[in-house]
Structures are given as C-alpha cells and as structure tokens.
TIKE-943719 format. One record per residue (C-alpha): residue in one letter; z, x, y. Coordinates in steps of 0.5 Angstrom, whole numbers, padded with zeros to 4 digits, always signed. Example, Ala and Ser with C-alpha at 12.3 -4.5 7.8 and 13.67 -1.06 7.14 Angstrom:
TIKE-943719
A+0016+0025-0009S+0014+0027-0002
This chain:
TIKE-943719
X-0032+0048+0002X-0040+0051+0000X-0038+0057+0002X-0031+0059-0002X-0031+0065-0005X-0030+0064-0013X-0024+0069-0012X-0021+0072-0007X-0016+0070-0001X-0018+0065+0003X-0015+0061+0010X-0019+0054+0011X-0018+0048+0014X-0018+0040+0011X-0016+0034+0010X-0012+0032+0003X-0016+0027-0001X-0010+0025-0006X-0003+0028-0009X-0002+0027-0016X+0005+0029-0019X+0006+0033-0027X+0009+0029-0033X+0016+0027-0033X+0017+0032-0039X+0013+0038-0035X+0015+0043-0031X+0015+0041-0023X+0009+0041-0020X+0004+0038-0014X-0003+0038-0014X-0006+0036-0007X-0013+0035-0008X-0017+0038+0000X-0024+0036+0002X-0028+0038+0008X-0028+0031+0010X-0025+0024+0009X-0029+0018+0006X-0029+0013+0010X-0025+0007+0008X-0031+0002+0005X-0036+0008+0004X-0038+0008-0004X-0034+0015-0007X-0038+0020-0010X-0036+0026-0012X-0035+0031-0005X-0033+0039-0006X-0026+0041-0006X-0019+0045-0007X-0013+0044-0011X-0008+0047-0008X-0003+0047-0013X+0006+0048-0011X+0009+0050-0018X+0015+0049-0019X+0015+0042-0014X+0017+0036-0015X+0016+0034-0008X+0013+0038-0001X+0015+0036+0006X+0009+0034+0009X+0004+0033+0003X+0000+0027+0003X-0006+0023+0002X-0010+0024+0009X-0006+0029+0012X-0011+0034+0016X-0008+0042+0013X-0009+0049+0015X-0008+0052+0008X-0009+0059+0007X-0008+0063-0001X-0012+0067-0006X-0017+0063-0010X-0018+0063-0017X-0022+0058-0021X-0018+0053-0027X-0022+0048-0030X-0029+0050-0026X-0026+0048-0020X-0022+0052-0014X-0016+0053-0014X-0009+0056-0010X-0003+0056-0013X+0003+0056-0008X-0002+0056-0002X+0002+0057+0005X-0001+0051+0009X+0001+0048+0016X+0000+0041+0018X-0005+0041+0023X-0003+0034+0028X-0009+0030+0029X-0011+0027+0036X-0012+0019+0036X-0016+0017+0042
C-alpha cells in the first residue's frame, strides 16, 4: 500500500477490512475499505494504510465482504486525503485453509 501511486492506474492485492453502505436517501453506493493485511482478531486496532474501492451506483456487489482476499485493479485518485477507486474491477481470490 506505501507504494501506491497518488493517481494513476494500479492493479493490487488485498483483503477487505469492512464495507459500508450509503444513506437510504443517497444514491447507491458501496464503499469496501482494502488493507495489505488483516488484523488479527485480539490484536489492538490502529490505523493501517489503505484503499477505498468505491462502486457507484451499488447497493450490493456479489462477493464484497469483510475478509475477503481481492485482486482489484482501477485508477486512483485521492478523496478526502485517502486513495481511492471508483468502479474498480476486481477478482475474488480463493484463499487456502491449511
């Protein structure tokens, strides 16, 4: 994540730390929070570089939910000091248990 661009296309992967939903009064929208790694579950939280990943018009996106492991690729742009994709294309990326 240190390594993003402040604009410009990227292709990365992580894990979504939350998803967060707009007012029922807005237009759709889906923000997914991405993070290099997830916390772990008793560790304390602090503040972790990350990406919002943005899908406008959304009220739902199959497969987007906290944990997840995703190959997401876009152009960057900063909003509110923070990068971020809007209608990033992404692939779920299986993650082995063993």
């Amino acid at each position: 994540m240190s390594e993003l661009p402040d604009k410009g296309r990227i292709e990365h992967i992580g894990y979504i730390q939350s998803v967060s939903y707009s007012a029922p009064n807005t237009p759709p929208r889906l923000t997914a929070v991405v993070v290099d790694q997830l916390a772990a579950a008793t560790g304390r939280q602090r503040t972790v570089a990350h990406v919002k990943l943005l899908f406008m018009g959304q009220k739902q996106v199959p497969g987007i939910k906290p944990g997840v492991k995703i190959k997401y690729a876009g152009m960057v742009a900063p909003v509110d000091q923070v990068p971020s994709i809007f209608n990033p294309r992404y692939l779920i990326v299986p993650v082995s248990h063993g």
